[in-house]
Structure formats: structure tokens, C-alpha cells
C-alpha positions in Angstrom: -54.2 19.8 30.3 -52.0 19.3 27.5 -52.0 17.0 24.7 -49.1 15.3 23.1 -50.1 15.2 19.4 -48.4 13.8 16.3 -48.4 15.7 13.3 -46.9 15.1 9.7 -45.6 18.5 8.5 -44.1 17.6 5.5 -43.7 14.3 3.3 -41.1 12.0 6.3 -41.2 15.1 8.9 -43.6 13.8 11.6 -43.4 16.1 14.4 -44.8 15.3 18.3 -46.4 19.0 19.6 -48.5 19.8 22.9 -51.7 21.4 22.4 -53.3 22.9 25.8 -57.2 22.2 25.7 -59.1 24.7 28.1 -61.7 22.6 30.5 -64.6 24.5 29.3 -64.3 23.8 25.8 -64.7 20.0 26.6 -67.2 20.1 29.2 -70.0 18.2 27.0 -67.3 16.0 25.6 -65.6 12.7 26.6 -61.9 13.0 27.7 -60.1 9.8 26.7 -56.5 9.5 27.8 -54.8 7.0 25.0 -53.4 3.6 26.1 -52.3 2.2 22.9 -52.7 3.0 19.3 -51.9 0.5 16.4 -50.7 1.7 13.0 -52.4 1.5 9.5 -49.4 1.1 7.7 -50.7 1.6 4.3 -52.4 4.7 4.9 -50.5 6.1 7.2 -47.1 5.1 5.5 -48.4 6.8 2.2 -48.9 10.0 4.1 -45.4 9.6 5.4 -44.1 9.2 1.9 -46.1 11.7 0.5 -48.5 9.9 -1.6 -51.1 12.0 -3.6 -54.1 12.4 -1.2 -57.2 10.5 -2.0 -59.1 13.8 -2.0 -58.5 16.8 -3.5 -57.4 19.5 -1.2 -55.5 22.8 -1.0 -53.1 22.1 1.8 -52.1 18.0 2.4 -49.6 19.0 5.1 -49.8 19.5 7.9 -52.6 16.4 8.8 -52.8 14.1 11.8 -51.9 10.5 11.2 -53.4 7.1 13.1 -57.1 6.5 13.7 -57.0 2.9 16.0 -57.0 3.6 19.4 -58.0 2.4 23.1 -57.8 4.9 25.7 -59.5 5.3 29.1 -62.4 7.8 30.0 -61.1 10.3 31.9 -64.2 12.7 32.3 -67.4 11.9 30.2 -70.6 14.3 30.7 -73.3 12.8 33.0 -75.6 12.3 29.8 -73.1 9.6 28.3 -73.4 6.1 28.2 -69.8 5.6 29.1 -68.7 6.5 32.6 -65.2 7.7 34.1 -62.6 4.6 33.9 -64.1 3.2 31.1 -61.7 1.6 28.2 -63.3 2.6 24.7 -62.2 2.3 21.3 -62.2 5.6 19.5 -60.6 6.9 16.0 -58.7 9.2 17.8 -55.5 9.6 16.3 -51.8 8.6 17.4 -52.0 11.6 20.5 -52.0 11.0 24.2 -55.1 12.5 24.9 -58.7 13.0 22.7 -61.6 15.4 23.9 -64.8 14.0 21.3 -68.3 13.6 20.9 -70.0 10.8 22.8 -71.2 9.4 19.6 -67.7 9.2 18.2 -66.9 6.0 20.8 -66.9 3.2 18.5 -67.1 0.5 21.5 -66.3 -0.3 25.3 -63.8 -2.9 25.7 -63.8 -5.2 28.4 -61.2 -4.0 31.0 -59.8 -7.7 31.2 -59.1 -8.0 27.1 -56.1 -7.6 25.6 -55.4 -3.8 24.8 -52.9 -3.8 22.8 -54.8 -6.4 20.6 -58.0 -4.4 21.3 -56.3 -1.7 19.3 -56.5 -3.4 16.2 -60.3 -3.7 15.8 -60.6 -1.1 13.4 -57.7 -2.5 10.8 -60.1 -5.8 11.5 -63.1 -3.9 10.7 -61.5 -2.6 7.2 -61.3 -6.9 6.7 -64.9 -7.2 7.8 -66.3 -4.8 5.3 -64.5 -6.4 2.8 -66.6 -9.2 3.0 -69.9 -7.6 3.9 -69.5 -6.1 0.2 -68.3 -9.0 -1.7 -71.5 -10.6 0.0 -68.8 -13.5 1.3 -70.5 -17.3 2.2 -69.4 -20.3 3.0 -68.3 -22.4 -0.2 -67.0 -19.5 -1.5 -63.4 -19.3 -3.1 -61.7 -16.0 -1.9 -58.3 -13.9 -3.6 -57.1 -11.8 -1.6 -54.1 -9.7 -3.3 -51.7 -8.1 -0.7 -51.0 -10.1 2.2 -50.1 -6.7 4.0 -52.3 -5.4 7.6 -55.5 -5.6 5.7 -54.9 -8.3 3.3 -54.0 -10.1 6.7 -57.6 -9.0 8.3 -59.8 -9.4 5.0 -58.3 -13.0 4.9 -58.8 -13.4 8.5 -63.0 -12.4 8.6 -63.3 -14.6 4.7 -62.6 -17.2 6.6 -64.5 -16.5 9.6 -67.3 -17.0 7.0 -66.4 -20.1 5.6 -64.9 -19.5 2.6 -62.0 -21.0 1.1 -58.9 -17.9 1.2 -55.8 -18.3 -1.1 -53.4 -14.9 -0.6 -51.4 -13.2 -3.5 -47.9 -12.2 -2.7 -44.8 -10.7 -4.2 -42.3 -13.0 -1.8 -42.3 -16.5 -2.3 -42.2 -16.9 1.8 -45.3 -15.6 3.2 -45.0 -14.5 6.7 -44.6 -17.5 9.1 -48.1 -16.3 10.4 -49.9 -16.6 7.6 -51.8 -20.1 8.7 -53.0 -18.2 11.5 -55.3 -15.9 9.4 -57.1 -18.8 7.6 -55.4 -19.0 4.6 -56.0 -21.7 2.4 -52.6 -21.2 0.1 -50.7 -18.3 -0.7 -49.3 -18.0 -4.2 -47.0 -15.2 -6.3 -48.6 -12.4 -8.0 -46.4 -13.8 -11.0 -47.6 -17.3 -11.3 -50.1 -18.6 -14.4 -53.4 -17.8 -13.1 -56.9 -18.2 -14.6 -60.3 -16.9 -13.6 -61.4 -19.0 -10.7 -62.6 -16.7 -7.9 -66.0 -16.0 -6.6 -64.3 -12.8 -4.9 -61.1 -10.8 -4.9 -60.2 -8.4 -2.0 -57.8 -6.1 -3.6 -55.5 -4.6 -1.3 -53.3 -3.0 -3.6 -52.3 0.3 -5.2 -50.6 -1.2 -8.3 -52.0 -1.5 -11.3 -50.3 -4.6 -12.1 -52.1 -6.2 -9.1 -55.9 -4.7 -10.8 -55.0 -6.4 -14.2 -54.2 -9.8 -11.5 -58.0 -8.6 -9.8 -59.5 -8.8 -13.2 -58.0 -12.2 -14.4 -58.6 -14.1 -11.0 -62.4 -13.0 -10.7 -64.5 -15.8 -12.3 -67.1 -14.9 -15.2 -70.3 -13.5 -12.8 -67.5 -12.7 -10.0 -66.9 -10.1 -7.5 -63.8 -7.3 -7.3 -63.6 -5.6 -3.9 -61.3 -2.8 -4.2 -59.7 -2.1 -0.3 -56.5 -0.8 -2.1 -56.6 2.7 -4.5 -55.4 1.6 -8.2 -53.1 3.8 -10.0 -52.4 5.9 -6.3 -48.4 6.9 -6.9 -48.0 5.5 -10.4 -48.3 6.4 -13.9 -51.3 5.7 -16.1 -51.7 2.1 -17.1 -49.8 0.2 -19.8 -53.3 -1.5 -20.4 -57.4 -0.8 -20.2 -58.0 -1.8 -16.4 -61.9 -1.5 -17.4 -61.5 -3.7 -20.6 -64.7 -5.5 -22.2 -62.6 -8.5 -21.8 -63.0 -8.6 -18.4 -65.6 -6.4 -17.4 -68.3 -7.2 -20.1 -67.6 -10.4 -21.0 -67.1 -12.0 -17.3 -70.0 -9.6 -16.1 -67.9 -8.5 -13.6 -69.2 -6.5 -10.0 -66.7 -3.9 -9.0 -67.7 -1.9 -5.9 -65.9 0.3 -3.6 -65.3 -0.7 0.2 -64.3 1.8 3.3 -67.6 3.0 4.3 -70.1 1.7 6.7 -72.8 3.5 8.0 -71.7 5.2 11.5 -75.6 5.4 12.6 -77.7 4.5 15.9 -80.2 2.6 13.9 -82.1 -0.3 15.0 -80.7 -3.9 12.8 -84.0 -3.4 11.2 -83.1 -0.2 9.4 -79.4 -0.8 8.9 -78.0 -4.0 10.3 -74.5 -3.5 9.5 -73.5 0.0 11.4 -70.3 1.1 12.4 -70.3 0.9 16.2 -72.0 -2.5 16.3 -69.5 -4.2 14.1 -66.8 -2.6 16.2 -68.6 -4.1 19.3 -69.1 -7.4 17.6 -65.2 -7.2 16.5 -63.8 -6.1 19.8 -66.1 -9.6 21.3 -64.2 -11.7 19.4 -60.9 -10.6 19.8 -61.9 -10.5 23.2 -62.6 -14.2 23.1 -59.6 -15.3 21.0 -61.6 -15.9 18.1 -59.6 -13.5 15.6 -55.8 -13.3 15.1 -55.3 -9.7 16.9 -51.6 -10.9 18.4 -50.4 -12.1 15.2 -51.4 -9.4 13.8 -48.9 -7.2 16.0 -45.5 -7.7 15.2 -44.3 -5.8 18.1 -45.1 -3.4 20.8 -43.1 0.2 20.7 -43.2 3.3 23.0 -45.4 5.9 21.2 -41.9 8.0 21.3 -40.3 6.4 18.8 -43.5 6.6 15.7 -40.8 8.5 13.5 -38.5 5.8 13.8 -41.5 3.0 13.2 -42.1 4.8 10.2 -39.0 5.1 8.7 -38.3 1.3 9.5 -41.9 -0.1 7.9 -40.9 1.7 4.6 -38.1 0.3 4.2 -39.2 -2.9 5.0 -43.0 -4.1 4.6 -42.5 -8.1 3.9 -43.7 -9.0 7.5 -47.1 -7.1 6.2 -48.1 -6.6 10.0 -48.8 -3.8 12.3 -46.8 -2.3 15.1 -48.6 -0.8 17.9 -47.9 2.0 20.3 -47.8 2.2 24.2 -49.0 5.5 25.5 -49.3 4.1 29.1 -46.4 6.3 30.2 -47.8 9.2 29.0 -50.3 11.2 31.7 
């Protein structure tokens, strides 16, 4: 039993190794071989390119990278509520195999969906968070800065909730697929703006795109922060938490990547990890949310280090790729 693993050794050194996993040491676990994994290409792609870490830590390297995957249950104790042949979403990372907890399967997915697409509920999730904190309705106006994966997503599930979305770019051409994520108008990061927005999504590192956050918020409005402010560049030219913004417009700033990964009843928590994930993967399933446009294309899992290198040096398409482990046994 071996598993084909992906590791990142160093910053733009990604290395494929086989770990052998003894049987007994997964016997109360769930063996999930990988069918397809899609990429997060800005946080995996900061990894790549040796980014600070978000989190302190003595030793960044060596790390796995990927946590989007659809695999098939192999073996699953008898105690679990998914069985052998099974297709589950999982945060498995980009490997061949995964021996975890049965309360680390995020979902089932119906065997008749769309895998590939299936694979991208998570970078969907990220989206649908977004707007959970920003308290998103319909009527609202919606910014969304980055029209990157989760710019993409976030746009896609603002939408979905009736608001009106108008993306921030850096290219004048947005990608042709744009329309398909709900999309209102896209403008450049550089054009005369003025507060106007109930909510901004920010899906950005830069600082220049904060101080764009700050000025596109109206007074009373919401800042979501999906991106990491300052990650990679030197300390800002200006104050990004000036009274001029923050008093005066009464700004709400809140943090967004965590949801509660609990069995609770909807009466505790409604919003949990695994039943967003279920709810996610349903309507992908039922061609309610952009999944395929979101994919750009389809590459064997071999060739990762070469995905890699070619999303850095080009990220204008702003979508994912996703990998085919279905060769791999």
C-alpha cells in the first residue's frame, strides 16, 4: 500500500514521494483512493513561491500542498456512515491515496455528478463564506476585488443571493467567462471610484487593493477580507486603518476562512462545514453553480510541477486547473 504524495521541499521544488502505510495503522480509518484534485492557486501558488507563511512556525518546508479532493472509499470501518465505493469529498491533499478520520469526509457525492467539477466545492465554499460574513441579501451592491479562483466563486454565491456583483481587475479584458459567474460589470482597480458598496470581498494580498477595499465600502459598509493584506510586500505607503475610512464611514471589517467543522443540529449552528459542503456539492450537482467554468483545463496529476510553474507566470485567466488521479492505483 503505497501512497503517491506531493510534497514542497523548498520555495519551486515540489517533489512526488511514496509513503507505504501499514494496514493496521488504518484499520478505524477510511481509505480514500483520489480521483481528482483541483488546485487553490493562491494558496498553493504562494507556497510554491515561497511566500511568508500565515503562521508562525519553525520549519515552512517541507509541507503538503492541495486540500480539494474527490476520491473513492476504498475500505471504511463498519461504524462509518460511508460504505466501500463511495465517492466523498475530503481535504486530502494533492496524493493518490488518504487514510482519515470518518469525521474528516466533508460530503458524498453523487456517483453520477461531475467529478472533476465536484472537486471544486471547497474553492466554492471559500465564496460561500464570503457572503455568510458580509451577511450578503438580495438588493445588495457587491465589490469583489480579484477576479482570481475565489474572486470567481465569492462573485458566483453574491449572486446566488441576489445581489448586484461588479468585479475589480487589473486587465481591462476580464476572462471571457466572467458573465457566467454573475457578474454585474467588471471594472479596473485604477478607475475613479467612490464609496458605493454595501460589501467588498477582498481577494487580494496587495495593499493597493485594501486602500481600493476601504474607498469602495459605503459609509455603514462591510469589508470581507478572503485575501491576506501586506502578505509578500513591504509596509504601506499609507494608514490602511485610517479614521477616514474606518471611523468616519463606520466601517465592519471581519476576517473570513473559518466555519465551524461541527455535527451540530441547524438549531445550534446552522452554518457547519460539512452541510455547506453538502449543500455546495447539490448544486453543482444540479448545474446551478459555475463548477466547469471554473476549470480551465484537466491535467494528469504528473505534471503539478509543471501546472505550477505555468500558473505563476501567468494568472490572467484567474481559474483553476484540476488533476486526474484516475490512472493512479
Amino acid at each position: 500500500m503505497e501512497n503517491a504524495i506531493y510534497r514542497l521541499t523548498a520555495p519551486r521544488t515540489l517533489e512526488m514521494t511514496a509513503d507505504g502505510v501499514p494496514l493496521q495503522d488504518v484499520a478505524a480509518l477510511v481509505r480514500v483512493r483520489t480521483l481528482y484534485s483541483a488546485i487553490s492557486p493562491g494558496t498553493e501558488l504562494a507556497a510554491f513561491n515561497g511566500l511568508p507563511p500565515l503562521r508562525e512556525t519553525a520549519a515552512p518546508y517541507p509541507r503538503l500542498v492541495g486540500y480539494c479532493n474527490v476520491g473513492v472509499v476504498e475500505k471504511a470501518p463498519s461504524d462509518c456512515p460511508v460504505r466501500e465505493g463511495d465517492i466523498v469529498l475530503t481535504h486530502a491533499s494533492h496524493r493518490s491515496h488518504s487514510s482519515i478520520p470518518p469525521g474528516q469526509v466533508l460530503a458524498t457525492v453523487p456517483p453520477e455528478a461531475d467529478l472533476p467539477a465536484a472537486a471544486t466545492t471547497y474553492l466554492f465554499h471559500l465564496g460561500y463564506a464570503a457572503t455568510l460574513k458580509g451577511n450578503v441579501r438580495a438588493g445588495h451592491h457587491v465589490a469583489v476585488i480579484g477576479l482570481g479562483t475565489l474572486g470567481l466563486t465569492s462573485a458566483s454565491l453574491a449572486h446566488r443571493s441576489g445581489a448586484r456583483v461588479t468585479g475589480f481587475s487589473n486587465h481591462a479584458e476580464p476572462d471571457s467567462h466572467a458573465h457566467a459567474f454573475g457578474l454585474d460589470r467588471v471594472r479596473r482597480k485604477d478607475e475613479e471610484t467612490s464609496g458605493q458598496f454595501d460589501v467588498v470581498i477582498t481577494t487580494s494580498n496587495s495593499w493597493s487593493d485594501w486602500r481600493l477595499a476601504l474607498e469602495l465600502a459605503r459609509r455603514g459598509g462591510v469589508i470581507v477580507m478572503l485575501g491576506f493584506p501586506g502578505r509578500g510586500e513591504p509596509a504601506a505607503d499609507f494608514n490602511p486603518l485610517s479614521s477616514q475610512w474606518v471611523y468616519d464611514k463606520q466601517l465592519t471589517i471581519t476576517a473570513c476562512g473559518h466555519t465551524p467543522n461541527l455535527d451540530a443540529d441547524p438549531i445550534d449552528i446552522r452554518f457547519t462545514l460539512k452541510r455547506n459542503c453538502a449543500y455546495l456539492v447539490g448544486e453543482i450537482v444540479a448545474g446551478r453553480l459555475p463548477a466547469r467554468e471554473l476549470i480551465s483545463e484537466i491535467r494528469p496529476a504528473s505534471e503539478l510541477p509543471a501546472v505550477y510553474q505555468e500558473l505563476s507566470l501567468d494568472r490572467r485567466q484567474g481559474r483553476t486547473v484540476v488533476l486526474d488521479w484516475t490512472d493512479t492505483k
